[in-house]
ZAZAGU-492302 format. One record per atom (N, C-alpha, C): x, y, z; residue in three letters; atom name. Coordinates in nm, 2 decimals, always signed. Layout:
<rs>
(r (X,Y,Z),'ALA','CA')
...
</rs>
This chain:
<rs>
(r (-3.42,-6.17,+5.23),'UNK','N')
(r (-3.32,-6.09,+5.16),'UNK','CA')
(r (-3.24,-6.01,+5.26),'UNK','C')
(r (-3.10,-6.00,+5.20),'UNK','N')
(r (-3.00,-5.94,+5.32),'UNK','CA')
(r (-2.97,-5.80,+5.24),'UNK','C')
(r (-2.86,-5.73,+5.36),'UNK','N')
(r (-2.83,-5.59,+5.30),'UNK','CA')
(r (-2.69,-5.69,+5.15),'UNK','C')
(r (-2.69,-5.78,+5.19),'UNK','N')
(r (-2.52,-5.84,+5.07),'UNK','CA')
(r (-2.61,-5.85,+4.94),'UNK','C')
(r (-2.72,-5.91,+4.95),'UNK','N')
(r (-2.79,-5.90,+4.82),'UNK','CA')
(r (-2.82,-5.78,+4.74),'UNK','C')
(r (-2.88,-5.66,+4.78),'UNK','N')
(r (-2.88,-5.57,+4.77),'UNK','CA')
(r (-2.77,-5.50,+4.72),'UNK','C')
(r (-2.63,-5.51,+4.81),'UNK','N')
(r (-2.52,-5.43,+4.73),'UNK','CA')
(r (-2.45,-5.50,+4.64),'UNK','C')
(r (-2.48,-5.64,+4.56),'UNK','N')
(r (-2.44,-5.64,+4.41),'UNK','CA')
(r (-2.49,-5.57,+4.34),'UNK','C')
(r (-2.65,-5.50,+4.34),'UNK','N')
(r (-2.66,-5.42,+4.22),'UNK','CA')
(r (-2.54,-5.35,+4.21),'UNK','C')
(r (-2.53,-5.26,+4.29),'UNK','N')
(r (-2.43,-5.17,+4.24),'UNK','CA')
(r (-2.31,-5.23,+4.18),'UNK','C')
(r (-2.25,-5.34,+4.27),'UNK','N')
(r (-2.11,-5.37,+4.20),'UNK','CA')
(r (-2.10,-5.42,+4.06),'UNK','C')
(r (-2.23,-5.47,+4.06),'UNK','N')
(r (-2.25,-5.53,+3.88),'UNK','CA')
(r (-2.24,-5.39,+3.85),'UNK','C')
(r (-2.28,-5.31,+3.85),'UNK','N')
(r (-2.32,-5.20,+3.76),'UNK','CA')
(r (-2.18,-5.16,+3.75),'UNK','C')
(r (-2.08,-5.14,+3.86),'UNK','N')
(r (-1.98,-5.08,+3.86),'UNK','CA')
(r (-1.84,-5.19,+3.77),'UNK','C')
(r (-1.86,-5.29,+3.79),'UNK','N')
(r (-1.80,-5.37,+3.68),'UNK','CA')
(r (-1.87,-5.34,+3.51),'UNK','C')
(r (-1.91,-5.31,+3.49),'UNK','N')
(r (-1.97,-5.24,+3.36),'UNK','CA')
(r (-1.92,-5.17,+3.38),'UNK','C')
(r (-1.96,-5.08,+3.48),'UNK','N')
(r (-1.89,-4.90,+3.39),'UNK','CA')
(r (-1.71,-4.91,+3.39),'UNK','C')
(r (-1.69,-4.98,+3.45),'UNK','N')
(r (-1.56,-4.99,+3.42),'UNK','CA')
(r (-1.47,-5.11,+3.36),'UNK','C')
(r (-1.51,-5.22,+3.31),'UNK','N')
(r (-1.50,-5.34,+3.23),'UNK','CA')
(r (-1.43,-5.28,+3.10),'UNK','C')
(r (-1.34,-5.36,+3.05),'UNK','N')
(r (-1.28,-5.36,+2.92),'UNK','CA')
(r (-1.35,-5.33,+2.83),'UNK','C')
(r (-1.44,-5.28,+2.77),'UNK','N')
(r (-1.57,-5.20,+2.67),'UNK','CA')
(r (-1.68,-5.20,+2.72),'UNK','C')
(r (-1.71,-5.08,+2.84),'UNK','N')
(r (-1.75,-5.04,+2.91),'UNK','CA')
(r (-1.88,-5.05,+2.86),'UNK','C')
(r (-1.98,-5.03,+2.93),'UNK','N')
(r (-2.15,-5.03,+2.85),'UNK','CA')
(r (-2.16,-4.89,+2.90),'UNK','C')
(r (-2.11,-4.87,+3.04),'UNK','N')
(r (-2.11,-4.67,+3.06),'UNK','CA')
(r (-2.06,-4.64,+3.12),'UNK','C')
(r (-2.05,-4.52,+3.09),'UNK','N')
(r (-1.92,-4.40,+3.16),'UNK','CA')
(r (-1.90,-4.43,+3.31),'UNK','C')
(r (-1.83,-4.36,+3.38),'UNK','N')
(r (-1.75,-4.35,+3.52),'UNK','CA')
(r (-1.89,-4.25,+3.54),'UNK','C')
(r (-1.90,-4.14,+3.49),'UNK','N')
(r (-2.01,-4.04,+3.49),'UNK','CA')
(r (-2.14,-4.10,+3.49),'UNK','C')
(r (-2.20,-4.14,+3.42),'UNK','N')
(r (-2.32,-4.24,+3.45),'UNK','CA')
(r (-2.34,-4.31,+3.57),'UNK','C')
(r (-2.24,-4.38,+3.59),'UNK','N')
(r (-2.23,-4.46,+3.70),'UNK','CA')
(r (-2.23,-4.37,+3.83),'UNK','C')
(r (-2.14,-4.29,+3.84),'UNK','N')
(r (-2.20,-4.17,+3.98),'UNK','CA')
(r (-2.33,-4.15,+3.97),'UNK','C')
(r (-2.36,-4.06,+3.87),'UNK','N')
(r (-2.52,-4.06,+3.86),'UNK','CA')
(r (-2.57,-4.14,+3.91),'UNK','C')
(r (-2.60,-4.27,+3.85),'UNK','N')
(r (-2.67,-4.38,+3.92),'UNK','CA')
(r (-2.68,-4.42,+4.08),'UNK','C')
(r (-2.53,-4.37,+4.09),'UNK','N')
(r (-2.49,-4.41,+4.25),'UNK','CA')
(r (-2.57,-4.31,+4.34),'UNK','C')
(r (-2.57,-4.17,+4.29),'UNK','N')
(r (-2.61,-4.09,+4.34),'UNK','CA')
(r (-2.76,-4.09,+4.34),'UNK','C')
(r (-2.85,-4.12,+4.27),'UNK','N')
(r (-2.95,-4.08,+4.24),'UNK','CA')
(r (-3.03,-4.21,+4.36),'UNK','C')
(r (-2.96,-4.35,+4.29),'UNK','N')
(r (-3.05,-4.44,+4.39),'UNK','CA')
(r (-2.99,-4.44,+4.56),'UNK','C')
(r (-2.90,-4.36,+4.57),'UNK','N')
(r (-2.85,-4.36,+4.76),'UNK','CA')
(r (-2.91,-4.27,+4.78),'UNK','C')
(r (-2.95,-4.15,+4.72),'UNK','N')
(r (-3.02,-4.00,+4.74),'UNK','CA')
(r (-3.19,-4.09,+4.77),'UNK','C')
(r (-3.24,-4.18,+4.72),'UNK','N')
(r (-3.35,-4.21,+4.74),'UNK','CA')
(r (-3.36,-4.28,+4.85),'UNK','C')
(r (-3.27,-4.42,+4.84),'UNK','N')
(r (-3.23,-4.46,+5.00),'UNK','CA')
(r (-3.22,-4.38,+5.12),'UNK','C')
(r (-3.16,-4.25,+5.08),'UNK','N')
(r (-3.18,-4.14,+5.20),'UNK','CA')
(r (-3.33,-4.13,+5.22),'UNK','C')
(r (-3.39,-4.09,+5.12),'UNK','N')
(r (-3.58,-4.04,+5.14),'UNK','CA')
(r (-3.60,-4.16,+5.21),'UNK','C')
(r (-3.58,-4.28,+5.18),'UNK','N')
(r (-3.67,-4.35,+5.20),'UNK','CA')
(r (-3.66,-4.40,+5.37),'UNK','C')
(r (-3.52,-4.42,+5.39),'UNK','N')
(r (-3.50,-4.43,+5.51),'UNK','CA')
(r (-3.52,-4.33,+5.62),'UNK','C')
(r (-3.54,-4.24,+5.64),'UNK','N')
(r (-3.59,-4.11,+5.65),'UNK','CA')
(r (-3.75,-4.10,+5.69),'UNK','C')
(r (-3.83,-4.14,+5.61),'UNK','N')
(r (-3.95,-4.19,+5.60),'UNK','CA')
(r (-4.02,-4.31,+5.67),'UNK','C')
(r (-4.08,-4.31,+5.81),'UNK','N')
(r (-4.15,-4.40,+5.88),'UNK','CA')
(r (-4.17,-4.54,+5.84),'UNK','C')
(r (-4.33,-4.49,+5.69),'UNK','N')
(r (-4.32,-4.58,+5.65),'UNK','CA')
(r (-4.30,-4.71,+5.57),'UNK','C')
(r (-4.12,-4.61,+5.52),'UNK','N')
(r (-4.08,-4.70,+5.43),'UNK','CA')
(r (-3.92,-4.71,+5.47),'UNK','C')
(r (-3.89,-4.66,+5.60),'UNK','N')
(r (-3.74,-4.70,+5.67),'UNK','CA')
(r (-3.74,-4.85,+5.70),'UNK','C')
(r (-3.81,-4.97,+5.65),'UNK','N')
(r (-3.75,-5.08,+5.67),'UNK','CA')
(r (-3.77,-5.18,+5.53),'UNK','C')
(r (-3.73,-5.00,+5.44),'UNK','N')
(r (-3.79,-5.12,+5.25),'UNK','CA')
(r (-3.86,-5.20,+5.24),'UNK','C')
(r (-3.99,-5.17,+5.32),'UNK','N')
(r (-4.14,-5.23,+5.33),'UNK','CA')
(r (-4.10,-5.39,+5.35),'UNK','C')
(r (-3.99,-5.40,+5.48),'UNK','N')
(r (-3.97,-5.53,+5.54),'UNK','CA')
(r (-3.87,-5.61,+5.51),'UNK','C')
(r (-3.82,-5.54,+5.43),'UNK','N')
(r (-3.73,-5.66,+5.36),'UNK','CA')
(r (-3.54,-5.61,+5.44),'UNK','C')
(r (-3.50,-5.48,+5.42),'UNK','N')
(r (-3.38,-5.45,+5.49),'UNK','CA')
(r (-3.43,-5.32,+5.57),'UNK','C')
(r (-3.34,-5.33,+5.70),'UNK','N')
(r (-3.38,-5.15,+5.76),'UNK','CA')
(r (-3.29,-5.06,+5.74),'UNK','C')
(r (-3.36,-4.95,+5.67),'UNK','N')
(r (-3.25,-4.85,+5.63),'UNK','CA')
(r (-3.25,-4.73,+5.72),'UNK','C')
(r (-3.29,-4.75,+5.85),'UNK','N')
(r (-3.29,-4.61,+5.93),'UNK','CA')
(r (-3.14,-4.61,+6.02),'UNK','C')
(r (-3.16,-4.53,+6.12),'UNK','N')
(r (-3.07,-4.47,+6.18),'UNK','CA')
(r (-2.95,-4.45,+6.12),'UNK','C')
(r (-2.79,-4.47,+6.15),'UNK','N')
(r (-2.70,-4.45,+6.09),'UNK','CA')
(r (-2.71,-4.47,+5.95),'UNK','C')
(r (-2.78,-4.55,+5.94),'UNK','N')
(r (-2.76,-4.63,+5.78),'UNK','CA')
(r (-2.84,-4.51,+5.67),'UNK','C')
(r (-2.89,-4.36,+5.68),'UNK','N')
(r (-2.90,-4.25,+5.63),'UNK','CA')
(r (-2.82,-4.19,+5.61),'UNK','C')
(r (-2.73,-4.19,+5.71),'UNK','N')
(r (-2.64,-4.07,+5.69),'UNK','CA')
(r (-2.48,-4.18,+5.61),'UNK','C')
(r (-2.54,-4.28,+5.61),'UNK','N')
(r (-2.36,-4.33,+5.53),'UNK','CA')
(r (-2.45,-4.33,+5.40),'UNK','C')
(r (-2.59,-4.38,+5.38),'UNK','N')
(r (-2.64,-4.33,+5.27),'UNK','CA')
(r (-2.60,-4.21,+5.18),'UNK','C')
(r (-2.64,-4.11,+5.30),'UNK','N')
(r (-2.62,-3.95,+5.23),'UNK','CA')
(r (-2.46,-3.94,+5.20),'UNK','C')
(r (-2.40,-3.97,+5.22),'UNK','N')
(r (-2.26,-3.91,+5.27),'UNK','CA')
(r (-2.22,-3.99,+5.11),'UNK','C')
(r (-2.28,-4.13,+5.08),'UNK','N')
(r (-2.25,-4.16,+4.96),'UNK','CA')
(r (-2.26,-4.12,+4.85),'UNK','C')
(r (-2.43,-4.08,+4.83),'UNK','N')
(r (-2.51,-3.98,+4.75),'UNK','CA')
(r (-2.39,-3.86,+4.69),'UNK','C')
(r (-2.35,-3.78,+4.81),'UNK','N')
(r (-2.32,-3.66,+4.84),'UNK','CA')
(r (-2.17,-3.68,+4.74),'UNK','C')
(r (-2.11,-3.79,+4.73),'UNK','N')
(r (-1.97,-3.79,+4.69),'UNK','CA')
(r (-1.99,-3.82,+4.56),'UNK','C')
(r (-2.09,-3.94,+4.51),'UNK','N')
(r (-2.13,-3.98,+4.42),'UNK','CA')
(r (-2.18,-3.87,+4.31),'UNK','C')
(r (-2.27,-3.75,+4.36),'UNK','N')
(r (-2.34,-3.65,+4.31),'UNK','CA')
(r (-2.18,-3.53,+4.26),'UNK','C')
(r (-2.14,-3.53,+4.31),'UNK','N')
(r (-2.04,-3.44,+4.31),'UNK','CA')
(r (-1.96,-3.50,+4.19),'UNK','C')
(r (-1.88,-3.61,+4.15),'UNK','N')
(r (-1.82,-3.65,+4.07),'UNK','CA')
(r (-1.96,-3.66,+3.99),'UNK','C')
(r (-2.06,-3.73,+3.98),'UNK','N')
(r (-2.15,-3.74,+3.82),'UNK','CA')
(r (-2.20,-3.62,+3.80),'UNK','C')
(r (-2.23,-3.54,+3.85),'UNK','N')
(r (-2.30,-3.36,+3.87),'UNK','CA')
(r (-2.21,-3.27,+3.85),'UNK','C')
(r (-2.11,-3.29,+3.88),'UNK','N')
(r (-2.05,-3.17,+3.90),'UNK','CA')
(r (-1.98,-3.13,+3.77),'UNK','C')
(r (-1.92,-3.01,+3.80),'UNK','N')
(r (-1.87,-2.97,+3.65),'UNK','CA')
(r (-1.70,-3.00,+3.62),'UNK','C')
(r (-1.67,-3.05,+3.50),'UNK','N')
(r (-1.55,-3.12,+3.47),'UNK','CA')
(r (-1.48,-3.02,+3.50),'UNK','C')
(r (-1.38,-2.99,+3.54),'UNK','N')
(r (-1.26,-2.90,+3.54),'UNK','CA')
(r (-1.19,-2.84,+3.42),'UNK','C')
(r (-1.15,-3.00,+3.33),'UNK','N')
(r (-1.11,-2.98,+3.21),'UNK','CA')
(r (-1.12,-3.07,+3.11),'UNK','C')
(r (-1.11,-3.07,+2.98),'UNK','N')
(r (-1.16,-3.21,+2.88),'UNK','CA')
(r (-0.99,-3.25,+2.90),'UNK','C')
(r (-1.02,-3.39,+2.89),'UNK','N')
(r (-0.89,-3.45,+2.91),'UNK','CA')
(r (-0.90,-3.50,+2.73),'UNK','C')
(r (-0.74,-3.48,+2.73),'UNK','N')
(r (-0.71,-3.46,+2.55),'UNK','CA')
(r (-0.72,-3.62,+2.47),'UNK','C')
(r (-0.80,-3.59,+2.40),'UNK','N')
(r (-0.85,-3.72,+2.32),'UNK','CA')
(r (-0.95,-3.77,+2.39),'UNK','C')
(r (-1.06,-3.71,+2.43),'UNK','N')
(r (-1.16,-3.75,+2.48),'UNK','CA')
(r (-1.28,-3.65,+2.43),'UNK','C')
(r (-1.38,-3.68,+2.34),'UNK','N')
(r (-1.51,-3.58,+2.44),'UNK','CA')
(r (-1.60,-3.60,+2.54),'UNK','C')
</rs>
């Protein structure tokens, strides 16, 4: 297994959340983004699981573009709306 296999999950997911009758929100999908790179951070981070127990290596640089994703991702799914945009709840 390569790092390309690994990053369709996300892009399937991201064709969902944004597809012609979406299955979920823009918001969900940060979440998600955020939550599973926030763990990619731990894990890479972590001795004995910075090489996803063999399969891809997630250490050195590849933490901090982790985090930096997490960090952007968490901010739009987490953070607080500014304002309801009209005809929406």
């Amino acid at each position: 297994m390569n790092t390309r296999t690994f990053a369709t999950v996300p892009g399937a997911a991201f064709i969902l959340a944004t597809g012609g009758g979406a299955i979920m929100s823009a918001t969900a999908y940060a979440q998600m983004v955020a939550v599973a790179y926030g763990l990619l951070v731990v894990l890479g981070l972590l001795p004995a699981t910075n090489t996803t127990f063999g399969y891809i290596p997630i250490y050195g640089n590849d933490v901090w573009l982790h985090a930096a994703i997490a960090i952007a991702a968490g901010i739009f799914g987490f953070g607080r709306p500014t304002a309801a945009m009209p005809g929406r709840r």
